[in-house]
ZAMAR-340208 format. One record per residue (C-alpha): x, y, z; residue in one letter. Coordinates in steps of 0.5 Angstrom, whole numbers, padded with zeros to 4 digits, always signed. Layout:
# ZAMAR-340208
XYZa ...
//
This chain:
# ZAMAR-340208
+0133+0170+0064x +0137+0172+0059x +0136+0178+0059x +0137+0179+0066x +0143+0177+0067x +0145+0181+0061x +0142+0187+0064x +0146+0185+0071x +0153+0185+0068x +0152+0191+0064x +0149+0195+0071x +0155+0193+0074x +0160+0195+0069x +0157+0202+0070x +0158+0201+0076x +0165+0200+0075x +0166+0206+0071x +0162+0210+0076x +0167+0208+0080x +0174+0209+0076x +0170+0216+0075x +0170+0219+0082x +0177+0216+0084x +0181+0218+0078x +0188+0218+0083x +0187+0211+0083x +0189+0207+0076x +0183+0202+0073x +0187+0196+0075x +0186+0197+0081x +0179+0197+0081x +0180+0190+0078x +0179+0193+0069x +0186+0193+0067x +0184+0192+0061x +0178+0189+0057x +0182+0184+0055x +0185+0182+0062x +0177+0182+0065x +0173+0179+0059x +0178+0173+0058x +0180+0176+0051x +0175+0180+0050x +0177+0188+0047x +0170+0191+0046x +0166+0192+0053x +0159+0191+0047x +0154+0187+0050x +0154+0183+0046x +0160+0181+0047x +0159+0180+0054x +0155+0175+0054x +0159+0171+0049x +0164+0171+0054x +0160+0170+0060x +0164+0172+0066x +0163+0169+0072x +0157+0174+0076x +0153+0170+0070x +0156+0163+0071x +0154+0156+0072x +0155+0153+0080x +0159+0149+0076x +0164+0153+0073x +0171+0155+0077x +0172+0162+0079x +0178+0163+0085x +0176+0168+0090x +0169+0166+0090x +0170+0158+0091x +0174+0161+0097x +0169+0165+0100x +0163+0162+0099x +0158+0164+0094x +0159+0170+0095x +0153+0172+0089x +0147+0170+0093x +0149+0169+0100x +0154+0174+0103x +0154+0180+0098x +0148+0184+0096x +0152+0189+0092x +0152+0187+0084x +0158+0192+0085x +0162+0186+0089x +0161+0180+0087x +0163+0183+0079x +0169+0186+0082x +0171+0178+0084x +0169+0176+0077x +0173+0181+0073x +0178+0182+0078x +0181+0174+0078x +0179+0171+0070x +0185+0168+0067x +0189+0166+0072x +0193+0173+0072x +0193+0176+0079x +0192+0184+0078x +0198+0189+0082x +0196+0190+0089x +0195+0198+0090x +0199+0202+0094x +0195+0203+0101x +0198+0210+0100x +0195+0212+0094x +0188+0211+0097x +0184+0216+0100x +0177+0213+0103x +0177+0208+0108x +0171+0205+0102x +0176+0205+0097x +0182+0201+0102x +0177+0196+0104x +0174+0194+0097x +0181+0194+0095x +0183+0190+0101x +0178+0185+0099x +0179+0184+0092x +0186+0183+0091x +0186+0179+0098x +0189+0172+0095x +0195+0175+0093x +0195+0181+0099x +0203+0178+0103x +0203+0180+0110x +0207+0186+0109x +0200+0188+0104x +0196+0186+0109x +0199+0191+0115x +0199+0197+0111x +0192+0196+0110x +0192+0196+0118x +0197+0203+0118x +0192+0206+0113x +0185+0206+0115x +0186+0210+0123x +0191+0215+0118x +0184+0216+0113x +0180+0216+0120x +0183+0222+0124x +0181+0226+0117x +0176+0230+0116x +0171+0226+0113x +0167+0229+0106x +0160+0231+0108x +0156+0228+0102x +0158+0220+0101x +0162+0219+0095x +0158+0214+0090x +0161+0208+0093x +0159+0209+0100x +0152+0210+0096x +0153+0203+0093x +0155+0200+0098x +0151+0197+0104x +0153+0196+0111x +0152+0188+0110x +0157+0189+0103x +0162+0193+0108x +0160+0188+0114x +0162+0182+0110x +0169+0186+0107x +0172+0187+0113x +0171+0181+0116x +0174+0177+0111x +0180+0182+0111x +0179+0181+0119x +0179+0175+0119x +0185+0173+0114x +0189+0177+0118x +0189+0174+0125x +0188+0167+0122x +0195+0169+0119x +0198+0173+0124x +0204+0167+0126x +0206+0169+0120x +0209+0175+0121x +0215+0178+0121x +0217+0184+0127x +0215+0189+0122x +0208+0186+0119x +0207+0185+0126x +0208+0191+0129x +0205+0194+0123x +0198+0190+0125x +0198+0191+0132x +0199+0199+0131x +0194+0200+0126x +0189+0197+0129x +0191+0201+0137x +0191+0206+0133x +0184+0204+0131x +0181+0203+0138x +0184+0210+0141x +0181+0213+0135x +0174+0210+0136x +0174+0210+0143x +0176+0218+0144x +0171+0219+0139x +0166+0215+0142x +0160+0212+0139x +0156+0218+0135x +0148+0217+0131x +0150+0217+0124x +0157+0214+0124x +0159+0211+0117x +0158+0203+0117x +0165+0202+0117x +0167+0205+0124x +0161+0201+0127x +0164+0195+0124x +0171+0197+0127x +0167+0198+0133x +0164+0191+0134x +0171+0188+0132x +0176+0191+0136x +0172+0194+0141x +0167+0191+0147x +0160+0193+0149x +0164+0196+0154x +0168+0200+0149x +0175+0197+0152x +0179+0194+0147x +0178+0186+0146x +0183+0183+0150x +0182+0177+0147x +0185+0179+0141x +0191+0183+0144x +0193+0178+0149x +0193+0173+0142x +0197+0179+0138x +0202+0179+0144x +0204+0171+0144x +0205+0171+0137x +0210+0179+0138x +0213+0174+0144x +0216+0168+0140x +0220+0173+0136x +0221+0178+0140x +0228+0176+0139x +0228+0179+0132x +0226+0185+0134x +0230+0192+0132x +0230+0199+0136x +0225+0201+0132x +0220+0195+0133x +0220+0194+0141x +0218+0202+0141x +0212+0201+0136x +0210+0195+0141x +0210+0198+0147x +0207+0205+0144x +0201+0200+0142x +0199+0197+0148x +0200+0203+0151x +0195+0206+0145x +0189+0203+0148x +0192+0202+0155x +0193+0195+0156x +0198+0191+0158x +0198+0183+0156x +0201+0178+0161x +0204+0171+0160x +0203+0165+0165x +0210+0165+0169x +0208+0172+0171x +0211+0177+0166x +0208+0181+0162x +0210+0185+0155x +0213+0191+0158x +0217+0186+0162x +0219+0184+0156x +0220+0190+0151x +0224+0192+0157x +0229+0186+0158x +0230+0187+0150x +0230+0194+0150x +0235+0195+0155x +0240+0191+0151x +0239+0195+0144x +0239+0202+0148x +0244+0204+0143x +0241+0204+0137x +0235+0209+0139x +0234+0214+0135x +0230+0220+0139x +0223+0218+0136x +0224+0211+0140x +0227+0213+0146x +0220+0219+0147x +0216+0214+0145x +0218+0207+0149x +0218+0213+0155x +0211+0215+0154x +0208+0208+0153x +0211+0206+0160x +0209+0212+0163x +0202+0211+0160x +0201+0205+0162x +0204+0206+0169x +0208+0201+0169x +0215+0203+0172x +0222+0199+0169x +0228+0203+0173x +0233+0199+0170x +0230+0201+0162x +0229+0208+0165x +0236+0210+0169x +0239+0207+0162x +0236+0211+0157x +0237+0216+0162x +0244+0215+0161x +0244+0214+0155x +0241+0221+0152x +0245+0225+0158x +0252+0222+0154x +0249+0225+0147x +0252+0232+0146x +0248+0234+0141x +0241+0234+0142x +0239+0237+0135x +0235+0231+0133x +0230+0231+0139x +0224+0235+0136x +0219+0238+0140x +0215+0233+0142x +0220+0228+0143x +0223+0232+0148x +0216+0234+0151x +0215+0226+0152x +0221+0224+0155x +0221+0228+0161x +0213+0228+0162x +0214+0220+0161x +0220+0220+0167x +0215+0225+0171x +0209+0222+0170x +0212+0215+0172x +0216+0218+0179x +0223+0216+0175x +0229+0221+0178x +0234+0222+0174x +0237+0229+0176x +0242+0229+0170x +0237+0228+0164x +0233+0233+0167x +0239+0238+0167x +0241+0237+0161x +0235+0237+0156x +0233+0243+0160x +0239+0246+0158x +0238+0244+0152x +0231+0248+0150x +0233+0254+0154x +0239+0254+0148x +0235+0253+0143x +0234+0259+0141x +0226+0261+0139x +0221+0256+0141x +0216+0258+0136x +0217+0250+0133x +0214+0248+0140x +0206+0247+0139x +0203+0249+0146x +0201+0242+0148x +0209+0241+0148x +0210+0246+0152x +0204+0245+0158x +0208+0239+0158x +0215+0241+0159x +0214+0244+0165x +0209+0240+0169x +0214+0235+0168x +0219+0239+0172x +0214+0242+0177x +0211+0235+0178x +0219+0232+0179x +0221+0237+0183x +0225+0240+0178x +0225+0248+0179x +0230+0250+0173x +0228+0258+0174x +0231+0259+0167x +0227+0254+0163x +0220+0257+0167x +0223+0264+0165x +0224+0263+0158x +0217+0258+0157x +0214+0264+0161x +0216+0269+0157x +0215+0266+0151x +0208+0265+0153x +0207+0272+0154x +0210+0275+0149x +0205+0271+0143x +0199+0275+0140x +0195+0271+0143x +0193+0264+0146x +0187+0262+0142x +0192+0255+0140x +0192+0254+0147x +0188+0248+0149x +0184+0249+0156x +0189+0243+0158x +0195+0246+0156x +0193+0252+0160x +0191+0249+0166x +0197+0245+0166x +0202+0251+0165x +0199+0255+0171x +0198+0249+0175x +0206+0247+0174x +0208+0254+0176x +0204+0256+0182x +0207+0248+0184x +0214+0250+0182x +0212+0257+0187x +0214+0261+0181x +0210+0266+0181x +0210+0269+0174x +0205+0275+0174x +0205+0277+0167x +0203+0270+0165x +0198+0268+0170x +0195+0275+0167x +0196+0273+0161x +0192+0266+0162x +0187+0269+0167x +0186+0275+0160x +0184+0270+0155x +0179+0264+0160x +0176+0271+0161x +0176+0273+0153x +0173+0266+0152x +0166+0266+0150x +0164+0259+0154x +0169+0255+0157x +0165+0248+0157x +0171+0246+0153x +0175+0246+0161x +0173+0239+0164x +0173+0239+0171x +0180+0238+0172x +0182+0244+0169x +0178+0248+0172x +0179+0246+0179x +0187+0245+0177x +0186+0253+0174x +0183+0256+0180x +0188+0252+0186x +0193+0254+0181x +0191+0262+0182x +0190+0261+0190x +0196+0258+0191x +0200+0262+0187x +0196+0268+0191x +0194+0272+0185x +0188+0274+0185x +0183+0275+0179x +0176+0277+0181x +0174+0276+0174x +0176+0269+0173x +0174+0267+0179x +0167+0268+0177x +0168+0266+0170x +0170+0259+0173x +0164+0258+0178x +0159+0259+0173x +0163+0253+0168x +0164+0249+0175x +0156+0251+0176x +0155+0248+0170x +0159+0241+0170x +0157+0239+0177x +0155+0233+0175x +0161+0231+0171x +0166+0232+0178x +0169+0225+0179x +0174+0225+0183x +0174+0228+0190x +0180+0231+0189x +0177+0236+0184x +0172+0238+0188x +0176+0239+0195x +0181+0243+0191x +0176+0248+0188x +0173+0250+0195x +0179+0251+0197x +0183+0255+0191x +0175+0259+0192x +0176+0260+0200x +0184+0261+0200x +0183+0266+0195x +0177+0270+0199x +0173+0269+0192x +0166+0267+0196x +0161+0264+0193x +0156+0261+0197x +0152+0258+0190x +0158+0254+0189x +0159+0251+0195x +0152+0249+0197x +0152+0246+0189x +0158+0242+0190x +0157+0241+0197x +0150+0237+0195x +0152+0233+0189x +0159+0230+0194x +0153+0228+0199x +0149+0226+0194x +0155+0221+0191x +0156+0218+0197x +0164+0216+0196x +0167+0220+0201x +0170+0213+0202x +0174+0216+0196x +0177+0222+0200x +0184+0222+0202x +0186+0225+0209x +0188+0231+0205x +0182+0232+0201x +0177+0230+0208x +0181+0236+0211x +0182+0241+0206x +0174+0240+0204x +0172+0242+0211x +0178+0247+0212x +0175+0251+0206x +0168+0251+0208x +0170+0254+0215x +0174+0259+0211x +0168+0261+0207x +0163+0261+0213x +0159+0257+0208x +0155+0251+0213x +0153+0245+0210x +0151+0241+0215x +0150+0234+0212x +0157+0235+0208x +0161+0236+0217x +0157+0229+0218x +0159+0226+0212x +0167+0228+0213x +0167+0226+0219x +0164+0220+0219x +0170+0219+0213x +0176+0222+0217x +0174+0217+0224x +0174+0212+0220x +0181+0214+0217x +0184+0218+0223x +0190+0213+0223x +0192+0216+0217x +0192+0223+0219x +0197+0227+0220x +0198+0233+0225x +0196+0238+0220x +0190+0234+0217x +0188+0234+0226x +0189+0240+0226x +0185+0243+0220x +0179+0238+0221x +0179+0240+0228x +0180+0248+0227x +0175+0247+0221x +0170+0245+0226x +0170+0249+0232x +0171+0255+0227x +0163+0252+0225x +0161+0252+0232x +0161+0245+0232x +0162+0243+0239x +0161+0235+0240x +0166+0232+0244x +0165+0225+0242x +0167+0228+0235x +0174+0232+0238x +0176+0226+0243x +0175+0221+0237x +0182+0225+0234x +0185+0226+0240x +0190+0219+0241x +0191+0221+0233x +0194+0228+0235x +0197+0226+0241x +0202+0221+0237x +0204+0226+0232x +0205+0232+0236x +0213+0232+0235x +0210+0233+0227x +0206+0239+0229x +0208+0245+0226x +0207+0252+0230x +0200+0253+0227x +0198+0246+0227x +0200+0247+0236x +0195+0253+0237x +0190+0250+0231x +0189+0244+0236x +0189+0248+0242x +0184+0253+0240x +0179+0248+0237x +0180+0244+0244x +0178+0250+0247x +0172+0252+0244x +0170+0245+0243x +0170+0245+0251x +0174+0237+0251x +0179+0236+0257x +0185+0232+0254x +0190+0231+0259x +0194+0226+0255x +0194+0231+0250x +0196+0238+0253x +0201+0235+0258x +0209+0236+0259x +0209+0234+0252x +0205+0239+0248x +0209+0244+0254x +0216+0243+0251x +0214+0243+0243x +0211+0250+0244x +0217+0252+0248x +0222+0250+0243x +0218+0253+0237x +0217+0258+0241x +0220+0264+0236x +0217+0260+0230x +0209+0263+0232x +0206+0269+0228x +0201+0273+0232x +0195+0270+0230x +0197+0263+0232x +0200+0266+0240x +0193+0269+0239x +0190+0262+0239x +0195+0260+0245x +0192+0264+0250x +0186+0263+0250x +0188+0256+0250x +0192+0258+0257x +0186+0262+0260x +0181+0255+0258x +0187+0251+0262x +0190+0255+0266x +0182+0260+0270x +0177+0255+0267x +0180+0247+0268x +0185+0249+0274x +0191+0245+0269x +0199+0248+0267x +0198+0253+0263x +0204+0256+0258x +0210+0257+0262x +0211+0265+0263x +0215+0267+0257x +0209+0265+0252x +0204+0267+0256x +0207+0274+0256x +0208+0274+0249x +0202+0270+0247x +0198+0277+0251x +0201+0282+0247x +0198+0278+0242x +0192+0277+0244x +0191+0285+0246x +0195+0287+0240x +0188+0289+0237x +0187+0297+0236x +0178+0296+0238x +0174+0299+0233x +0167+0302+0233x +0163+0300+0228x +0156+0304+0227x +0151+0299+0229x +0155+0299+0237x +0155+0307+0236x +0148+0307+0235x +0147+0301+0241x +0151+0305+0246x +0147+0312+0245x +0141+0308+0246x +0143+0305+0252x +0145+0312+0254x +0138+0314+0253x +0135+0309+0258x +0140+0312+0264x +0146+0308+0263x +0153+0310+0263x +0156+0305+0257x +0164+0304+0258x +0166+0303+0251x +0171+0298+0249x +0174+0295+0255x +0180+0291+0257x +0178+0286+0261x +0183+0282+0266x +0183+0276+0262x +0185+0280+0256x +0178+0281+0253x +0175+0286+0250x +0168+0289+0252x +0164+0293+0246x +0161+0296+0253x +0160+0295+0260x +0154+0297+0264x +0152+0297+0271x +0145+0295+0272x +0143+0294+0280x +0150+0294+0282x +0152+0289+0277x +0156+0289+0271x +0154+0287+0264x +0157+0287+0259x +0154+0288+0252x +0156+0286+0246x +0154+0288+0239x +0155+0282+0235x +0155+0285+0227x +0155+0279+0221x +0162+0277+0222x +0160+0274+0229x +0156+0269+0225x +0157+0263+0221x +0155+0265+0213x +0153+0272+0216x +0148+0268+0219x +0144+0267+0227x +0149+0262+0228x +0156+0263+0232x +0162+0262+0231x +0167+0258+0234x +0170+0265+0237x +0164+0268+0239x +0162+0262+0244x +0169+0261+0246x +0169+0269+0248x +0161+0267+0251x +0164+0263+0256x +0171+0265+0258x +0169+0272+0260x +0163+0270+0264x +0167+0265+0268x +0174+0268+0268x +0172+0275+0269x +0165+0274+0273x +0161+0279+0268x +0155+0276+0265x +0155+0278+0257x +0148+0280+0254x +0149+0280+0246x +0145+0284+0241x +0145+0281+0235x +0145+0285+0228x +0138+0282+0225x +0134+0284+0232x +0137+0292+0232x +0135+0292+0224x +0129+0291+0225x +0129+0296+0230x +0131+0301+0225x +0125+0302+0222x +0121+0303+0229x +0121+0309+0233x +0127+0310+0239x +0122+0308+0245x +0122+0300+0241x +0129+0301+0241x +0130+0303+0248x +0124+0298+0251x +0129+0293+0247x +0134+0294+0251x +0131+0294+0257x +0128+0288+0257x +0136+0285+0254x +0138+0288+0261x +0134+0286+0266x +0130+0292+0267x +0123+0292+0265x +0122+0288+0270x +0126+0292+0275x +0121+0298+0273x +0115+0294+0274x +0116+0293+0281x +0118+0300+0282x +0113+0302+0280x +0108+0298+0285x 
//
């Protein structure tokens, strides 16, 4: 028994020195061997013989006194199974004396701060213990070595388990106990842990001290523990009165850290709180403060005028803004934009600034996506702030600094702002497509990037489809219905089509089941792209209409509008669908814009839904009085709107002067002759037929070809791709409007010749071709009897 315990103390001795050897920066005291006079009780030799003759504490009798192990329990047998430890306790607390407590600076592993922690924890102040809490999320954001140092070796999870709880628990039985700074410190530290472990997530083969940090700060859920913030704010809140500039600051950039807001039983919660005090002390702000107490409120989303408007003040008196770095004033305006705090003279005056700062080569990129998506998102276009970013952007070498944020934020900002800065939209758009994968853009940023170039209308084929391919590949990830009604339309808007994407989106969307997440705009945006695009998904119509029916007393007049247009367009003709808007659309007819008017109309038209409480005297004279604001395109739609009303329904029209103009626009047109109704015509020529081309009917129409037929006119119609939804069989909205109209307004009955039947024709001789169209015309049957 003997000369095991003998071999015990001379293994962890060596242990000891094994220590001292791989963490040189660290002086032999702070690893509990100060001296061998101090570890052994008088012993200057480290022999074995002299070990044993002093019998320190690992060999001990149960009797013996030994401080942190009479605190601890025994720790020899059952809460540590390192000898490592338990002989760092005996030589660290022998006579009496205690060792100095290392600086938590100079330590650089998280092992080396917890054992170290661990050991002096009897003589650790409150300050100490704050600073180990300041130290481990600073050695946690660095890269960690490859190959374990030998402590990690030594110590097992159990070992680094029981360290940190003790060193956990001590600091929270003993957090009362603290002053601003220790409390602030703690709480910080320990915030910062959490946003550090909760970005990184919880990865196989993580070292045991992030598990064990996990499990204390952190739920099952990964969200920090309430419980124990919620106890950190009491203890902040009964001395809150002490607290500094500084201090209030920290306390709300750590909950904000971990974006939790703790409340209080009369109702208030700590930014309530941080606020009434901060108010007061404004004065005392430095720069850093002011950013950092902005952001936290921001973050958090909890919107405090009075503490806004006064900093705001504040900052705007000072004349000189030297000492707000970058990031400080990076995160003042985000804070203020962010959170919808308008203080235009906060705005103006560090705008001012940054454009007279001369170089910004001392802003990182991340600084600069903010500054201008603060402005764009405030409404704040300061051209000559936009211009210099721009132009610096532009002019670096490259954006391989630039995060896919960063750079889906700048665009995003400009193409909001109605900045369109061609330069730096090439700039951008050159280096997404240089990248070799973007799998670094979430889904966010690859919608926010492309609506960007949409809106901005900058075209750029190539990095549509780079975008799509990412987008294609990220289809489960989409988790708002923003995103995904964003990117069809930036896809439709820019006439970037890709059927493959939208049918892909269409059906994850469908598959979710959330349109009851779809805002108004989202609803009408949605199906207002895939119209445009022509790509048909039944199953995405129905589910957007089921949403929008439901919803429909929060649309506004161009929601309607574009819902109803989208549909028609599309072909689809229900009428319970088109009336279930129309009391919507008749309430917010004085909102309508030009467009909105002859949307509504037309896609009534097409849909065949007669709506005498919304086409009446009010609708008249809202046209009439936005009568100079119509394009042709949308007088176009007017007319054919007043041919429904005025031949088909036998109501009031539109008065003269618009349908005069509303005429020209419809007949504007010049008619072309595409080679498949070339090819029609000369067939129809070779049956005995005298075809008229391109004839201007009395309601406006044109005719690719009129024919007689038995004393009857027929009018042909060689109806190409575009004619169909998707170059599909089914119509457009178009097509089935002019399908009707003509035959009940100007009485000749229409015969189409679709593209896909005269294809197949091609290959086959001129007989089938003509045998075709006899039968389209009436005319085989008419041969028959002739012939008996």
């Amino acid at each position: 028994m003997w000369r095991q315990r003998h071999q015990a103390v001379l293994s962890s001795l060596q242990r000891l020195l094994l220590l001292r050897k791989h963490y040189p920066r660290t002086s032999v005291g702070e690893f509990h061997l100060q001296s061998p006079t101090r570890c052994l009780g008088g012993v200057r030799s480290c022999s074995a013989s002299n070990l044993v003759l002093q019998r320190p504490s690992i060999i001990m009798s149960s009797s013996d006194s030994h401080p942190s192990l009479k605190r601890y329990g025994d720790v020899r047998t059952n809460n540590l199974s390192n000898p490592l430890l338990i002989s760092c306790h005996a030589f660290s607390t022998r006579g009496g004396k205690r060792p100095r407590v290392p600086k938590m600076k100079d330590l650089h592993s998280l092992e080396e701060v917890i054992i170290s922690a661990y050991d002096h924890l009897d003589g650790m102040s409150r300050r100490d213990i704050s600073a180990v809490w300041a130290r481990i999320p600073q050695l946690m954001s660095k890269r960690q070595p490859r190959h374990q140092s030998n402590i990690s070796k030594e110590l097992s999870e159990e070992d680094m388990r029981y360290m940190l709880c003790k060193i956990f628990d001590n600091t929270v039985d003993a957090i009362e106990d603290c002053n601003m700074r220790e409390l602030t410190g703690t709480i910080l530290g320990m915030a910062k842990i959490v946003s550090i472990l909760h970005r990184q997530s919880k990865r196989r083969g993580e070292d045991s001290s992030r598990v064990i940090l996990r499990e204390q700060l952190l739920n099952k859920g990964m969200r920090p523990k309430i419980e124990l913030f919620q106890s950190f704010a009491h203890a902040s809140m009964d001395k809150l009165d002490e607290f500094d500039a500084r201090h209030l600051s920290n306390l709300a950039y750590a909950y904000a850290l971990i974006r939790y807001v703790p409340k209080f039983d009369d109702g208030s919660d700590l930014f309530d709180r941080i606020a009434i005090k901060a108010v007061a002390k404004t004065s005392d702000f430095s720069p850093q403060h002011f950013s950092n107490i902005i952001w936290s409120y921001a973050t958090v989303n909890k919107p405090n005028a009075i503490l806004f408007e006064e900093i705001g003040d504040k900052i705007v008196a000072l004349t000189n803004l030297e000492d707000f770095k970058p990031q400080s004033l990076s995160n003042t305006v985000w804070g203020y934009a962010k959170i919808d705090a308008s203080h235009p003279k906060l705005f103006e005056h560090l705008a001012n600034h940054i454009i007279n700062h001369g170089s910004l080569d001392g802003f990182k990129p991340q600084e600069l996506s903010n500054i201008v998506w603060a402005y764009s998102t405030a409404g704040i276009n300061h051209s000559k702030l936009f211009e210099k970013v721009a132009n610096h952007i532009v002019d670096s070498d490259s954006l391989h600094r630039f995060a896919p944020q960063a750079c889906s934020n700048i665009v995003w900002a400009y193409a909001t702002a109605d900045i369109r800065h061609e330069k730096l939209f090439e700039k951008v758009a050159s280096h997404i497509v240089g990248l070799d994968r973007v799998v670094r853009f979430e889904p966010q940023a690859l919608s926010n990037t492309v609506w960007a170039y949409a809106t901005a209308g900058i075209s750029h084929q190539a990095l549509f489809e780079k975008m799509a391919n990412a987008l294609l590949g990220k289809m489960d990830q989409f988790a708002y219905p923003q995103d995904f009604s964003n990117t069809v339309w930036a896809y439709a808007k820019a006439g970037a089509s890709n059927p493959k994407l939208f049918d892909k989106m269409a059906d994850q969307f469908v598959a979710l089941d959330n349109f009851h997440r779809f805002n108004p705009q989202a609803l009408s945006n949605t199906v207002w792209a895939y119209a445009t695009a022509q790509v048909p998904h039944s199953k995405l119509f129905e589910k957007v209409a089921e949403a929008a029916i439901q919803c429909k007393d929060k649309l506004t007049s161009q929601h309607i509008a574009n819902l109803l247009w989208a549909y028609a367009t599309m072909g689809t003709t229900d009428k319970q669908l088109f009336s279930s808007f129309v009391p919507a659309a008749a309430k917010l007819i004085d909102t309508c814009s030009n467009q909105d008017l002859a949307n509504i109309a037309w896609s009534c038209a097409v849909a065949n839904v007669d709506t005498p409480t919304l086409f009446n005297d009010a609708f008249i004279n809202e046209c009439v009085e936005k009568k100079d604001g119509f394009q042709n395109a949308a007088l176009f739609q007017l007319y054919q709107w007043h041919l429904w009303q005025k031949k088909e329904k036998s109501h009031a029209g539109l008065p003269q002067e618009l349908v005069d103009s509303s005429y020209d626009a419809f007949i504007s047109k010049e008619p072309t002759v595409s080679k498949l109704q070339g090819d029609v015509v000369a067939h129809l020529s070779s049956i005995g037929l005298d075809p008229k081309e391109e004839i201007l009917m009395g309601s406006g129409y044109r005719i690719d070809a009129l024919v007689q037929v038995n004393g009857k006119s027929i009018g042909v119609e060689v109806d190409g791709p575009s004619h169909f939804i998707g170059k599909g069989r089914s119509p457009m909205g178009s097509t089935i409007l002019k399908r009707r109209q003509v035959p009940s307004i100007d009485g000749v009955e229409l015969v189409s010749v679709p593209y896909w039947e005269w294809n197949e024709l091609l290959g086959k001789d001129k007989a089938k071709r003509q045998e075709y169209l006899r039968g389209l015309l009436g005319l085989v049957e008419d041969d028959k009897n002739d012939g008996s």
